[in-house]
C-alpha positions as CSV (number, residue, x, y, z in Angstrom):
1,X,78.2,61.5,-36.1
2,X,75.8,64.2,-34.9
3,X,76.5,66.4,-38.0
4,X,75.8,63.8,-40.5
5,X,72.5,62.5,-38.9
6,X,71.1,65.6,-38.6
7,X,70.3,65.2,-42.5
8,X,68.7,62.8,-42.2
9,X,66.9,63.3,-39.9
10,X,65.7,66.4,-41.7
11,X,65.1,64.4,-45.5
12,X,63.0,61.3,-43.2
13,X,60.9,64.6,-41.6
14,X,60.7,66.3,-45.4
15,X,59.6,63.0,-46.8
16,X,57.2,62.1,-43.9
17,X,55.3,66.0,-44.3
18,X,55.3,64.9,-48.0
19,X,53.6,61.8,-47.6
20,X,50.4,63.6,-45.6
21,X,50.6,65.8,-47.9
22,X,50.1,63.4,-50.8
23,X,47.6,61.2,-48.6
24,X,45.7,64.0,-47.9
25,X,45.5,65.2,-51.6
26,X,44.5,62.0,-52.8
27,X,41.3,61.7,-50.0
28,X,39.5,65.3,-51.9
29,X,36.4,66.7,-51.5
30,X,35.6,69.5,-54.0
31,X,32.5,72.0,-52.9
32,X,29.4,70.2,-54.6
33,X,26.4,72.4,-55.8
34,X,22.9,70.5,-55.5
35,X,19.7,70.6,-56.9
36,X,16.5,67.6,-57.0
37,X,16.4,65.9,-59.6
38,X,13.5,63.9,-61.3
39,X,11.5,61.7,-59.4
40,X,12.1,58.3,-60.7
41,X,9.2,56.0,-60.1
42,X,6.0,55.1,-61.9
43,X,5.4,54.0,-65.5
44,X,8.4,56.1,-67.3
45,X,10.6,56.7,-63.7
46,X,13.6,55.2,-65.7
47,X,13.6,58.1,-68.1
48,X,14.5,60.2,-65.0
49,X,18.4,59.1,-66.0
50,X,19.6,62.4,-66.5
51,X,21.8,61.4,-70.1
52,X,24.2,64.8,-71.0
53,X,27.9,65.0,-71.1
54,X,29.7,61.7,-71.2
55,X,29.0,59.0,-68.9
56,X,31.9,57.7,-66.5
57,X,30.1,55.1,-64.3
58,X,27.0,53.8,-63.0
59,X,27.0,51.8,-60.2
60,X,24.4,49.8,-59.0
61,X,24.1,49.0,-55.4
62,X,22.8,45.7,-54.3
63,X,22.0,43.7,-57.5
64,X,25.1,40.5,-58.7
65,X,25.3,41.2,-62.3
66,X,25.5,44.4,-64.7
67,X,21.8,45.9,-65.9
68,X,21.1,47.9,-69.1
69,X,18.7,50.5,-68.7
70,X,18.5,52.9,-71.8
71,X,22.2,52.1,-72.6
72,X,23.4,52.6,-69.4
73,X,25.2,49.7,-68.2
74,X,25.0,49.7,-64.2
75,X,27.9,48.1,-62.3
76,X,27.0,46.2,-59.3
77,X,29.1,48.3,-56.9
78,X,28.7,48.2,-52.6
79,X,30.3,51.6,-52.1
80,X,28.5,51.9,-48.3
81,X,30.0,48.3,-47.1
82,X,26.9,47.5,-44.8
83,X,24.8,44.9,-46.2
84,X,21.9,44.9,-49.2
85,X,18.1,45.2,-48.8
86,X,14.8,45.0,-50.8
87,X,13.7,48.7,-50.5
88,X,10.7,48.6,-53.1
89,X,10.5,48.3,-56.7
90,X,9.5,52.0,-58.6
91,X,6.7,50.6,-60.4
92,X,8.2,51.4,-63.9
93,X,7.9,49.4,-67.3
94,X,11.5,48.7,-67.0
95,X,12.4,45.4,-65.7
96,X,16.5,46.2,-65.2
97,X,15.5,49.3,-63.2
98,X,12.9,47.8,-61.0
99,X,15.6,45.3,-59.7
100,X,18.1,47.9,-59.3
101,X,15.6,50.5,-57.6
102,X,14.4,47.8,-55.1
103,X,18.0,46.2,-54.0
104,X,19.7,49.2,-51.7
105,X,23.1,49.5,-49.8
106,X,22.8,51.2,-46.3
107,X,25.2,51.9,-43.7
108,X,25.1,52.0,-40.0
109,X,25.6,55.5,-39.1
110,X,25.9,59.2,-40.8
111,X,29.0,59.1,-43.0
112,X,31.8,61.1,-45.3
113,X,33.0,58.4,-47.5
114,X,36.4,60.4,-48.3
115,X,36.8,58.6,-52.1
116,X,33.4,57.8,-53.4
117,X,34.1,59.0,-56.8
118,X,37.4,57.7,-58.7
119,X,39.3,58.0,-61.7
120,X,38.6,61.8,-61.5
121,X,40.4,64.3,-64.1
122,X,41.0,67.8,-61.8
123,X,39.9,70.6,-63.5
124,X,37.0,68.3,-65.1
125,X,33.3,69.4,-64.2
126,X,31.2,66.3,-63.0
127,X,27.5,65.6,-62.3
128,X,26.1,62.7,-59.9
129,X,22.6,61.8,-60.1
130,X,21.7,60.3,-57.0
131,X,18.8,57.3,-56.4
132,X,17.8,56.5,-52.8
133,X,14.9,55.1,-51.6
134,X,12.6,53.0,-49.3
135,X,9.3,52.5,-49.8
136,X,8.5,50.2,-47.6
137,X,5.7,51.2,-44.9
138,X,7.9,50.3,-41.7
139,X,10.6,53.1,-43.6
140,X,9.7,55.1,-46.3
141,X,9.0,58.4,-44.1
142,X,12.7,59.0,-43.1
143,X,14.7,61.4,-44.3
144,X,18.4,62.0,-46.0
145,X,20.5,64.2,-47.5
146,X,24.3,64.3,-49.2
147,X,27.0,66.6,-48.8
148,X,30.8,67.1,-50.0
149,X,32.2,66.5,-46.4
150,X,32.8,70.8,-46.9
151,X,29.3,71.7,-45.2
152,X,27.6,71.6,-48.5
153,X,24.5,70.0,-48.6
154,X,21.6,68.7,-50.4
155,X,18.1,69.5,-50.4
156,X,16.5,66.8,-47.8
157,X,14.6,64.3,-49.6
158,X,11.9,61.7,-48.1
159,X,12.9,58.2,-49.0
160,X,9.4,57.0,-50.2
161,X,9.3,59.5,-52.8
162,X,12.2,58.5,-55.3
163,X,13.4,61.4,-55.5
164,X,16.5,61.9,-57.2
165,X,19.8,64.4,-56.1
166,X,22.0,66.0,-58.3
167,X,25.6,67.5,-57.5
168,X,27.6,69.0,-59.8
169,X,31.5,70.0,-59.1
170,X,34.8,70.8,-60.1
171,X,37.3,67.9,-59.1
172,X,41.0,69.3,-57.6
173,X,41.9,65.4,-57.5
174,X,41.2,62.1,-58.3
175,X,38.9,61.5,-56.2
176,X,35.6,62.8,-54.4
177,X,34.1,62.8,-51.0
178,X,30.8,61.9,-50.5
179,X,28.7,62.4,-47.2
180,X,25.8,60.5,-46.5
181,X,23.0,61.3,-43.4
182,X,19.7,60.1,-42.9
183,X,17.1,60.4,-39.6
184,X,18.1,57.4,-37.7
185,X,22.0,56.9,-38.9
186,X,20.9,54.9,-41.5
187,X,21.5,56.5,-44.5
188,X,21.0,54.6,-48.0
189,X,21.6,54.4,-51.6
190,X,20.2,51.9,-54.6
191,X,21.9,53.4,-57.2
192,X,24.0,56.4,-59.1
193,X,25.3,58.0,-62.1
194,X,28.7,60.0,-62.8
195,X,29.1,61.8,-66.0
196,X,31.5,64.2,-67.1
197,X,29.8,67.4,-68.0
198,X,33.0,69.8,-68.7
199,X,32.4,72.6,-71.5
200,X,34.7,72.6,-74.1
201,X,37.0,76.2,-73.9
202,X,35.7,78.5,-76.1
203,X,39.2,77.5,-78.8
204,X,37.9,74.1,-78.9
205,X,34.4,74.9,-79.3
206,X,35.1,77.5,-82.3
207,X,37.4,74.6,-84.1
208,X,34.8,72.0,-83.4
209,X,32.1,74.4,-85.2
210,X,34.5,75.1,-87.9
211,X,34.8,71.7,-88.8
212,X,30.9,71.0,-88.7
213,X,31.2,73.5,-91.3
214,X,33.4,72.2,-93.1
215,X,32.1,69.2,-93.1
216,X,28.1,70.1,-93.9
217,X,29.8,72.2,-97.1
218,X,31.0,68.8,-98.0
219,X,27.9,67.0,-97.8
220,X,26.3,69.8,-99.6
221,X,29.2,69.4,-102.5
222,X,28.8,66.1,-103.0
């Protein structure tokens, strides 16, 4: 009986190692590089929406239903599970991104939120444009920043200066870590945009131009 439960006890030990394994492959965070973005406030702050590659998601933290701003179709999302406030409207011309500026998600204290970003491709290059601010008097002077949960972190940004933060990275998995901290422990964020900004290998790109080619020749033919 000894012989044949050593076994498996091994294949229960080879599965359980397996399973971290998997659990800790699913829960990634990729190095993030990080720049500022645009400031997104007054008159035209909505054209701050940074708009190349192809758009996965935009979530919008705080506001009940979908808003369009400049065909991008923010999905009420509450990534930070805390609790929604009125921040401060941006002052732009655009209705949809006044109300989603102004209601914000916050959590309690300094965080890593270990799968922020889903539905990841690995090996796909992605770019978040972050929005978060308060610019209300009792708050707007604090201070945040994000990271990738690796040590890599963003420029520091005031919150009453709608600033936005980009991060650009190379998934290995599914998913993406995001760190959130802030003076106080109470870091926020209103809003966010994930697009996919992966160059085409150089085969594809040469096939792609030789069938814009192709195709203006036809034009010109016909």
């Amino acid at each position: 009986m000894l012989t044949s439960a050593a076994p498996a006890s091994r294949s229960f030990a080879v599965a359980f190692v397996a399973t971290l394994l998997a659990a800790a492959a699913a829960a990634s965070a990729a190095p993030i590089s990080w720049q500022l973005g645009p400031t997104f406030n007054g008159p035209n702050g909505f054209q701050a929406i940074q708009t190349n590659g192809t758009l996965v998601e935009a979530g919008n933290l705080g506001s009940e239903a979908p808003l369009m701003v400049s065909g991008i179709n923010f999905v009420p999302v509450d990534k930070l599970n805390q609790g929604f406030f009125g921040s401060g409207s941006p002052g732009t011309s655009n209705a949809n991104w006044n109300t989603i500026i102004d209601s914000t998600d916050w959590h309690g204290t300094n965080v890593v939120l270990p799968n922020f970003f889903t539905g990841l491709i690995p090996g796909n290059t992605y770019q978040a444009q972050l929005f978060a601010s308060d610019s209300r008097t009792c708050c707007g002077f604090r201070t945040q920043f994000f990271s990738d949960g690796l040590g890599n972190n963003s420029p520091t940004i005031t919150q009453n200066t709608f600033t936005s933060v980009i991060g650009t990275f190379t998934a290995d998995a599914a998913t993406q870590a995001l760190g959130l901290t802030a003076f106080q422990n109470n870091p926020i964020l209103n809003a966010y945009v994930l697009r996919d900004v992966t160059m085409p290998e150089p085969a594809s790109a040469a096939l792609l131009a030789l069938a814009s080619v192709a195709l203006l020749r036809r034009r010109r033919a016909a």
